[in-house]
N, C-alpha and C positions, 0 to 999 in steps of 0.2 A: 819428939822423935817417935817413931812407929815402932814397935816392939815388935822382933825376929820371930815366927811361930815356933814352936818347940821342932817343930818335924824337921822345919830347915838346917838345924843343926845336923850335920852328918856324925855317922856315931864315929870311930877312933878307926876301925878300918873301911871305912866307907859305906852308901848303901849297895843295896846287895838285889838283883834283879828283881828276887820276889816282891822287893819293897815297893816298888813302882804300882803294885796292885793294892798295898795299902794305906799309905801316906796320903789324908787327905787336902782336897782340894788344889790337888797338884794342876798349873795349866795345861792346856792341851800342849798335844805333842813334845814333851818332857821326855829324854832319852837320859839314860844312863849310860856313860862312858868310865871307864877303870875306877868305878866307884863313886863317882860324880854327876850329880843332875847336872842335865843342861837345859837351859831353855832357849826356846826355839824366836829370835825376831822372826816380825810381821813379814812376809815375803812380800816380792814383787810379781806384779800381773805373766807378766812372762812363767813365773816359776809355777805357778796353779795353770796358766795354759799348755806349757812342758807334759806337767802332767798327765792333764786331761787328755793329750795326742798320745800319750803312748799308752797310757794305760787304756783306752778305746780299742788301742790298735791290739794290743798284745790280748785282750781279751778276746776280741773278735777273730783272732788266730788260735786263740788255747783247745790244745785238745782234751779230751774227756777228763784227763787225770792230773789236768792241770787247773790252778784259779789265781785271777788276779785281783789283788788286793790293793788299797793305799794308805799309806800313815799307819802302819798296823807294828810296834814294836818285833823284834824279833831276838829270843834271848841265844847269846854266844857263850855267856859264861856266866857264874856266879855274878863278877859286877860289871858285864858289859850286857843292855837290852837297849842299841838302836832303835831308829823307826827310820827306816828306808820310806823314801819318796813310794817307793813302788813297787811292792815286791810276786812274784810268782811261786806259788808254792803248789805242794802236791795236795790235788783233790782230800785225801785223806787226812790230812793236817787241820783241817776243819772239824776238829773232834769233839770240841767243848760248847761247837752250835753258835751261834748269836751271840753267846756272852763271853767269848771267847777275849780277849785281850789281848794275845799277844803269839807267837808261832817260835817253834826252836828250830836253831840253825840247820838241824839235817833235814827239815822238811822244806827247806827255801830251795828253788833251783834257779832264782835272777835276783838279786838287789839290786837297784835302779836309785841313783842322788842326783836329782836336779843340783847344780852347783848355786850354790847363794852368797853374796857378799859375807856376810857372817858368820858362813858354813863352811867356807872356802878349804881351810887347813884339815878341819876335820873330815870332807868329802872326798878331798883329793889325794890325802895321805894317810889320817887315823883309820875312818871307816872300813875301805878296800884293805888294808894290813889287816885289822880284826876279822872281817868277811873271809878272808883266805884260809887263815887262819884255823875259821869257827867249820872251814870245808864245803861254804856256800859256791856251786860251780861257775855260776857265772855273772859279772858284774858291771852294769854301764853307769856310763860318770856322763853327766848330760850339761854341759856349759852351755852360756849365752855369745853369739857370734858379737862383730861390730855393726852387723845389719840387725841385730834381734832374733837372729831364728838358731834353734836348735843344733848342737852339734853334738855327736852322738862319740863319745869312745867306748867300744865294747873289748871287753877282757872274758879270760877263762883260765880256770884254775892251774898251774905247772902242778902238778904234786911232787915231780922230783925238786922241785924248786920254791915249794911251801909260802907261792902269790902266785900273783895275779898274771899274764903274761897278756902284750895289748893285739889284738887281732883285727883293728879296723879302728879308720874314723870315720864315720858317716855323714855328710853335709846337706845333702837334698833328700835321699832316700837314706832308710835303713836294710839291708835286705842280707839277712843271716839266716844259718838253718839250726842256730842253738840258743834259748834250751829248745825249742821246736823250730820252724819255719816260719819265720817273720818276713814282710815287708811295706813296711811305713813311709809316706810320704811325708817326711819333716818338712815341707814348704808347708801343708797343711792348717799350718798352726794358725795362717791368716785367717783362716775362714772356720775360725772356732769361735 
C-alpha cells in the first residue's frame, strides 16, 4: 500500500488559503473549497475549447484597466481559494509580477466555470454562492449543449439580495455591456 504524504493530512480545522502556496508538490489546478483540497479530473476537449473562445474574445475586448487571465486561483476567504476557468481582473491586481499565484476577490470583476462532469455541483451551486458572497460582480456558468456548443448564463451581483441574480442565456452570440462590452460568437468554437 502507498503511504498518505504528511501534507495530505488536513490539519483539525482545515487548510487555509495561504497553504496552497505552500504544500508541496500539490497537482496542478488544486482549489481550496471550505477547507478542503480538491482536485481537479482531466477535462474534456470541449471544456479547454470553452475556454480558449472566451478567453480570446474577452481579451480582445478588455479595456486598459482590465486583464484576462486562466486557471489562476482566486482567494475569497481564509479557506476558500477557487480557480475559476476564467477570470477578468483589474489591471492593477497584477501586483506581484509573474510570480504572482493567485488574485483576491475585490480585484476579480467576472469569474467564468466552464461546467464539467465532476465539477457539476460545485460550479453550479458551491462556486457562484462563495463568488457573491466574496463581492466578485459578475458571473457566467458556461455548459455544454446536446449539439456540443457553448451555452452561456451570465449573472450579476443583487447586493440587496447577497447572489447572483440570472440576466441572460446566450446560445449563438454573447453580446453584453458588463463588466465591459462584449460580443462573442459561441458558434465559433468549430473553427478553433
Amino acid at each position: 500500500m502507498t503511504a498518505v504524504p504528511d501534507w495530505l493530512r488536513p490539519p483539525v480545522d482545515g487548510f487555509t488559503a495561504d497553504d496552497l502556496d505552500r504544500l508541496p508538490d500539490l497537482p496542478p489546478h488544486t482549489e481550496l473549497l471550505d477547507g478542503s483540497l480538491i482536485f481537479v479530473s482531466p477535462q474534456k476537449y470541449f471544456h479547454s475549447l470553452a475556454m480558449s473562445l472566451l478567453e480570446t474574445s474577452l481579451r480582445a475586448s478588455a479595456p486598459d484597466d482590465a486583464r484576462v487571465t486562466r486557471e489562476m486561483t482566486v482567494t475569497l476567504g481564509e479557506r476558500d481559494r477557487p480557480e475559476p476557468d476564467i477570470v477578468v481582473i483589474r489591471a492593477t491586481a497584477a501586483r506581484a509580477g509573474r510570480k504572482q499565484t493567485g488574485f483576491q476577490a475585490a480585484d476579480v470583476l467576472l469569474a467564468v466555470e466552464v461546467v464539467s462532469p465532476d465539477s457539476r455541483i460545485r460550479d453550479r451551486e458551491v462556486k457562484p454562492r462563495k463568488y457573491a458572497r466574496a463581492g466578485i460582480p459578475h458571473f457566467w456558468r458556461v455548459e455544454e449543449d446536446e449539439n456540443e456548443y457553448p451555452v452561456v448564463y451570465v449573472y450579476e451581483l443583487d447586493p440587496a439580495a447577497e447572489g447572483y441574480s440570472l440576466t441572460g442565456i446566450f446560445h449563438d452570440r454573447l453580446e453584453t455591456t458588463v463588466p465591459y462590452p462584449v460580443d462573442i460568437d459561441l458558434t465559433a468554437i468549430d473553427r478553433l
